[in-house]
C-alpha positions in Angstrom: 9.2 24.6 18.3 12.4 22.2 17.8 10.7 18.5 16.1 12.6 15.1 16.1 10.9 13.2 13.8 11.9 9.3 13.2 11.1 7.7 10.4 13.0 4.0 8.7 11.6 5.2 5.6 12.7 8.9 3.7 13.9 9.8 0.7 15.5 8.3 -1.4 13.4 5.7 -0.6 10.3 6.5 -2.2 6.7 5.9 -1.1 3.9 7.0 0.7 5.7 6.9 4.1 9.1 9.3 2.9 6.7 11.0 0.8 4.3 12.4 3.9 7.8 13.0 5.7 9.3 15.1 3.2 6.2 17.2 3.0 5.5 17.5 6.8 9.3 18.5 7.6 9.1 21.0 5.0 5.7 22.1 5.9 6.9 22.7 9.5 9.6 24.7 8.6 8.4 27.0 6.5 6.1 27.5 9.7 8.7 28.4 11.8 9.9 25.6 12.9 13.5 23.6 13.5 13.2 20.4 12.7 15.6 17.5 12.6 14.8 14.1 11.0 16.7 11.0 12.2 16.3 7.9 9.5 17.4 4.9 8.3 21.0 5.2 6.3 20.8 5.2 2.8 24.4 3.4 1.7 25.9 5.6 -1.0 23.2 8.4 -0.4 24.2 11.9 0.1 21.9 14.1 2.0 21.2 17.8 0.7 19.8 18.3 4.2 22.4 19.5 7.0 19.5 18.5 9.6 19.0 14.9 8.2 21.0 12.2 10.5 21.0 8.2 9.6 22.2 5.2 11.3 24.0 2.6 10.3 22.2 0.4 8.2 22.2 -3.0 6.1 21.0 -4.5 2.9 18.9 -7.7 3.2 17.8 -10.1 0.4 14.1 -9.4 1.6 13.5 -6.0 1.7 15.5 -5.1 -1.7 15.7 -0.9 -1.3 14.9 -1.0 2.1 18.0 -0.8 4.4 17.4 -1.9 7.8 18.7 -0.1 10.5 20.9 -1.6 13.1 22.9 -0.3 16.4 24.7 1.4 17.9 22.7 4.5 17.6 25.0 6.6 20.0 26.6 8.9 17.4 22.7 10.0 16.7 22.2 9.9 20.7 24.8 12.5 20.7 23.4 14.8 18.0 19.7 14.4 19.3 20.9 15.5 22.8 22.7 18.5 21.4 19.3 20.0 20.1 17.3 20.3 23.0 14.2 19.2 21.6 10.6 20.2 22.9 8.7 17.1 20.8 9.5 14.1 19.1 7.2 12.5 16.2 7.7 8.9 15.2 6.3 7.8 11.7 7.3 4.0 11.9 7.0 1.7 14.9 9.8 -0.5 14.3 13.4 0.3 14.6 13.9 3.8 14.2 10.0 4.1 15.8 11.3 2.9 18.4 14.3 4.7 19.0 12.6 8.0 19.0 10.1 6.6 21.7 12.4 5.2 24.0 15.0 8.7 23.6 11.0 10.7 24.3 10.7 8.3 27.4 14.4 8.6 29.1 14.0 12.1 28.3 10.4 12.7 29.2 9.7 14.7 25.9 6.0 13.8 24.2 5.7 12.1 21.4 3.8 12.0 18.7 3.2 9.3 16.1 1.6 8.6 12.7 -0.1 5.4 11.8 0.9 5.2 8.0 0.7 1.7 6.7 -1.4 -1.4 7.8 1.6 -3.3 8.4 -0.1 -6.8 8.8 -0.5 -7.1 5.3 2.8 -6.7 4.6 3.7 -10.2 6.7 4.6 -12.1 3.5 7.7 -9.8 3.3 9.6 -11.8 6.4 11.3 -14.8 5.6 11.4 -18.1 7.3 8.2 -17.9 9.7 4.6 -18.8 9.2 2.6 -15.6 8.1 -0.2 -16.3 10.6 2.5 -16.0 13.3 3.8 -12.5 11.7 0.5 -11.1 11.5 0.3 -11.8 15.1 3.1 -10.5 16.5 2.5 -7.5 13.9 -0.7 -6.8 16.2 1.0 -7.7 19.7 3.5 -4.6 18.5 0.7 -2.8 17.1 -1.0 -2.5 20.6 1.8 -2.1 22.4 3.5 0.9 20.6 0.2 3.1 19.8 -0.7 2.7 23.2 2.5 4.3 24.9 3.0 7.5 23.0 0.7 10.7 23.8 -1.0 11.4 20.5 -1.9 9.0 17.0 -2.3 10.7 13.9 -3.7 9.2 11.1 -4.0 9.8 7.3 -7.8 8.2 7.1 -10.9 7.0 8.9 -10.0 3.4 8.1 -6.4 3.6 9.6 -8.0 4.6 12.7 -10.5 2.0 12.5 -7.6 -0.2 12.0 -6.0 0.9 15.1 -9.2 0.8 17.3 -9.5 -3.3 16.2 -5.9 -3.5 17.8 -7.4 -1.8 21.2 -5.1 1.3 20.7 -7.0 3.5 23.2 -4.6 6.4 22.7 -6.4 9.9 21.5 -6.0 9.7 17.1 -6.8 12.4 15.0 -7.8 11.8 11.2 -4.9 14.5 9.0 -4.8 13.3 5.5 -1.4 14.3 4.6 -1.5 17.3 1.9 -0.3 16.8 -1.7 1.7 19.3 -3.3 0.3 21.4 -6.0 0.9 19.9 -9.4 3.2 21.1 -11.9 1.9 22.3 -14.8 2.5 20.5 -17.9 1.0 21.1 -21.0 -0.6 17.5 -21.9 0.1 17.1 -26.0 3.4 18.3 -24.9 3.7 15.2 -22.4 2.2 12.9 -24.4 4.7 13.9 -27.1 7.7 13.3 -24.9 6.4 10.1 -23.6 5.5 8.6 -27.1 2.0 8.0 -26.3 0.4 6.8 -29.7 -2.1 9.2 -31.1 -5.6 8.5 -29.9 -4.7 6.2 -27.5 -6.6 6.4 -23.9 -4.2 5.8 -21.3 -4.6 4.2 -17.8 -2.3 4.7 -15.7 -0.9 3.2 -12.2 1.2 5.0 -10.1 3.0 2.9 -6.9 5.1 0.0 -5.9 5.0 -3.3 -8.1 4.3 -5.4 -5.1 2.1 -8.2 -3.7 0.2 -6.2 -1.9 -0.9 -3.5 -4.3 -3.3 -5.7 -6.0 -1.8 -5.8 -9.5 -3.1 -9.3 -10.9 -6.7 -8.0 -10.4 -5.7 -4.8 -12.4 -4.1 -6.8 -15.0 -7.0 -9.0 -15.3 -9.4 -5.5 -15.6 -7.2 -4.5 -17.9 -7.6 -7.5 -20.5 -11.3 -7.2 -20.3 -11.0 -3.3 -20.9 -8.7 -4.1 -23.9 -10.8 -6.8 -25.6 -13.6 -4.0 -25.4 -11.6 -0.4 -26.4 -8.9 -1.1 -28.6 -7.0 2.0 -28.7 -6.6 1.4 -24.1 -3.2 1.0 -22.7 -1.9 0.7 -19.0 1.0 2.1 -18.3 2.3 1.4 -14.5 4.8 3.8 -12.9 7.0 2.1 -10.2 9.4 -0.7 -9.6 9.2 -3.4 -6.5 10.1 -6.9 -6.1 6.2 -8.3 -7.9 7.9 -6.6 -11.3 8.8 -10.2 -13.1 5.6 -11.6 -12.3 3.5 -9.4 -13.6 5.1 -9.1 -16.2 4.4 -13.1 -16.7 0.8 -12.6 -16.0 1.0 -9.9 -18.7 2.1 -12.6 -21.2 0.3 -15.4 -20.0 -3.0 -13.1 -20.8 -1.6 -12.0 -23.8 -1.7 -8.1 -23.0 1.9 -7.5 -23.0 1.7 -5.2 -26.1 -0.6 -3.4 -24.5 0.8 -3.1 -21.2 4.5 -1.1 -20.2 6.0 -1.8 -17.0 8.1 2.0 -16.7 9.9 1.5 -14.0 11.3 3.8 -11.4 10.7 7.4 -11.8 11.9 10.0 -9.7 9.1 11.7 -7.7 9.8 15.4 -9.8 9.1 13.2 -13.4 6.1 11.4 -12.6 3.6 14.6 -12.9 4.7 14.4 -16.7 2.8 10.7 -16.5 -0.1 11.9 -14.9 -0.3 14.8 -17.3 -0.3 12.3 -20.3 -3.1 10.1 -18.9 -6.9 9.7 -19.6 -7.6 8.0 -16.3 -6.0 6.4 -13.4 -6.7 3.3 -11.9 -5.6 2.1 -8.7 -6.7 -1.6 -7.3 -4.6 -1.7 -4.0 -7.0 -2.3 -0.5 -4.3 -2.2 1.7 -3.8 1.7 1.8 -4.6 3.9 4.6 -4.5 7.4 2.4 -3.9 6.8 -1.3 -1.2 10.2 -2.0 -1.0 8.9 -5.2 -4.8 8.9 -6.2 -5.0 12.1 -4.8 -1.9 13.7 -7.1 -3.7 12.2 -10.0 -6.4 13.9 -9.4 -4.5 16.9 -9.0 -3.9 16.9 -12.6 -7.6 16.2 -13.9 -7.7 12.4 -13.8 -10.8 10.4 -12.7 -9.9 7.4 -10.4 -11.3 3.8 -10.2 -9.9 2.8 -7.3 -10.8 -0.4 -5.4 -12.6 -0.5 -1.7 -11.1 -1.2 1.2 -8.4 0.4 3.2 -8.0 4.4 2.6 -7.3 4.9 -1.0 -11.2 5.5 -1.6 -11.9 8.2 1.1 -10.7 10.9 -1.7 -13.4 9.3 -4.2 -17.1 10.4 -5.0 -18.9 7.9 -7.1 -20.2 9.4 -10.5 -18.4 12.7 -8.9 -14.8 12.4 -9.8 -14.4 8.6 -10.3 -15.8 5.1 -9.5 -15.3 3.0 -6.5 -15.3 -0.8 -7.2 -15.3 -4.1 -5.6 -12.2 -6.2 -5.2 -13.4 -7.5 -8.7 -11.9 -7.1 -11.8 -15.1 -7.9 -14.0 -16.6 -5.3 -11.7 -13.5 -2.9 -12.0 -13.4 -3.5 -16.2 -16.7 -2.3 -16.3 -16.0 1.2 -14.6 -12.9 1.9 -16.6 -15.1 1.0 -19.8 -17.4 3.6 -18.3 -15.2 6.3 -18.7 -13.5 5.5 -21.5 -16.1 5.4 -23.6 -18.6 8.4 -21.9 -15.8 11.4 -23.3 -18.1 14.0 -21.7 -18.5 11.6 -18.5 -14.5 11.7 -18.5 -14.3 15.4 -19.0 -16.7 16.3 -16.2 -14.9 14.1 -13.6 -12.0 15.0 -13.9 -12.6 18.9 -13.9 -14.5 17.8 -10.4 -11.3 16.0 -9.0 -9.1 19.0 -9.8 -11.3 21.0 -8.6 -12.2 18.9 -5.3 -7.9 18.4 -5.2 -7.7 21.8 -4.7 -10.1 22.4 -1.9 -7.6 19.3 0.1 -4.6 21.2 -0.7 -6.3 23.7 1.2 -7.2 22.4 4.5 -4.2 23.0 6.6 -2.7 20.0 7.2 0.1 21.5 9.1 -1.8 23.3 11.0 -3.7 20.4 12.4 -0.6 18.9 13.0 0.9 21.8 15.3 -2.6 21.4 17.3 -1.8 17.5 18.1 1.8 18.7 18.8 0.2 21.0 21.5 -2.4 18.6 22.9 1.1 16.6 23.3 3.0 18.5 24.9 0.2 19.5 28.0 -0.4 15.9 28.2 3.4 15.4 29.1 3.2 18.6 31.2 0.5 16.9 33.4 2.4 14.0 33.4 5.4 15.1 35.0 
């Protein structure tokens, strides 16, 4: 099978989107299949990936290490044509999203799409208009893109929820996309390299620093968590544009010695974070999977995540980690839980690596090749 998939986010850029790209591409290929991905340009980026083709693309001052992509799309027109593809599969609805479904409709090839991100939240990130506007043209596009491509795939039961409140009637089938399998790092050895002080129990966060990820209400846990356990710390893995003020939330609650703010790391270093850790916590209610609480628990670590969106679907209460209100007296309390329960700690997170690797299991690109083929008789029928 030859697979154009679309995407405005892939690496470099990381984040859930390029990182469920990445591993479907690579997942379909070691299955066989040819598979060309056509993204957003990266200025200064060289691809290692002969099969990788980007558009132009610009910087704006809103979407710092996000480079938009702008026409004329020919050259890509040219090299999509030469390919003779059988399917294409769209993972953003917006410019290059809508690329691959116009090329799939002048072409009459099926197309596939995945829901990752429930974009409306993200409204506060265009400039100039009123957010209530944004969020409603975000739901005018919403309906109409889901609704003209053959097949919806999505990483969780609440991004198809999310969907159905649009009135997207197109067929969607729940694929959580599949982690990798961890690395294996010896823990002292990471804590070690890291400079983690002796005895200290370590939370970690792994994700953007961004509005929407929730991080005053962790911050806010966290000070209530520290005021209880001394020897805590919160270590937050990631950059975004919500860096500086959390870093003046951290001061204005007086945490900032007990807080670090790491910064960017690239995707192949972070399992040596999760490997130091005693638990991870993630507040964000805006996901619609949660890759991140997932890889954690890859590598032994209990969550407390925060309800709403997707990030929870992975968690069992009192199983392999705590599910909390949007509340961070609430979310201190199940942190303190843990971190103070050492044989509580220890059972949970053998249960989430062992309940991690049952997920890596599942087949994720196998259920993917099935949509592909419900696609394709769908177009087959239509023409």
């Amino acid at each position: 099978m030859r697979v154009a998939v679309f995407s405005d986010s892939a690496l470099p850029i990381l984040n859930g989107v390029s990182v469920s790209v990445d591993t479907l591409v690579q997942g379909l290929r070691e299955r066989g299949c040819s598979v060309h991905l056509f993204a957003t340009g990266y200025p200064g980026y060289r691809d290692p990936d002969p099969n990788t083709h980007r558009s132009l693309a610009i910087h704006t001052p809103w979407s710092k290490g996000y480079p938009l992509a702008v026409p004329p799309f020919l050259h890509l027109l040219r090299r999509f044509r030469a390919h003779g593809f059988d399917l294409i599969h769209t993972h953003t609805p917006f410019t290059m999203g809508m690329v691959g479904l116009r090329w799939a409709q002048s072409h009459e090839l099926p197309i596939v799409t995945t829901y990752h991100t429930l974009y409306d939240r993200y409204a506060h990130y265009v400039p100039f208009l009123p957010r209530r506007y944004v969020r409603f043209k975000i739901a005018k596009h919403t309906n109409f893109y889901y609704n003209r491509v053959d097949r919806v795939i999505v990483p969780s039961e609440a991004a198809a929820k999310w969907l159905r409140r649009h009135a997207v009637h197109t067929p969607c089938r729940v694929i959580p996309t599949a982690i990798r399998p961890p690395a294996k790092i010896d823990r002292s050895e990471a804590r070690t390299t890291l400079r983690v002080p002796p005895g200290a129990k370590l939370l970690l966060y792994v994700g953007r620093i961004a509005r929407e990820k929730n991080l005053e209400m962790l911050l806010r846990a966290s000070r209530l968590v520290f005021e209880r356990e001394p020897s805590a710390l919160l270590w937050l893995v990631g950059d975004g544009p919500y860096r500086d003020a959390c870093i003046r939330l951290a001061r204005e609650l007086n945490i900032g010695d007990r807080v670090r703010f790491i910064g960017f790391v690239p995707r192949d270093e972070v399992d040596r974070y999760y490997a130091a850790a005693d638990l991870f916590v993630f507040p964000s209610v805006t996901e619609t999977q949660g890759l991140v609480v997932e890889e954690a628990m890859s590598h032994g670590l209990p969550s407390v995540v925060a309800t709403g969106g997707g990030a929870s679907a992975t968690v069992m209460p009192g199983v392999n980690g705590f599910i909390c209100r949007n509340d961070h007296r609430e979310f201190s309390q199940a942190v303190l839980q843990l971190l103070t329960d050492e044989r509580l700690l220890r059972r949970l997170g053998r249960n989430a690596a062992e309940m991690s690797r049952h997920t890596r299991e599942k087949g994720m690109i196998e259920s993917v090749l099935a949509v592909y083929q419900e696609a394709m008789a769908v177009a087959r029928y239509r023409s």
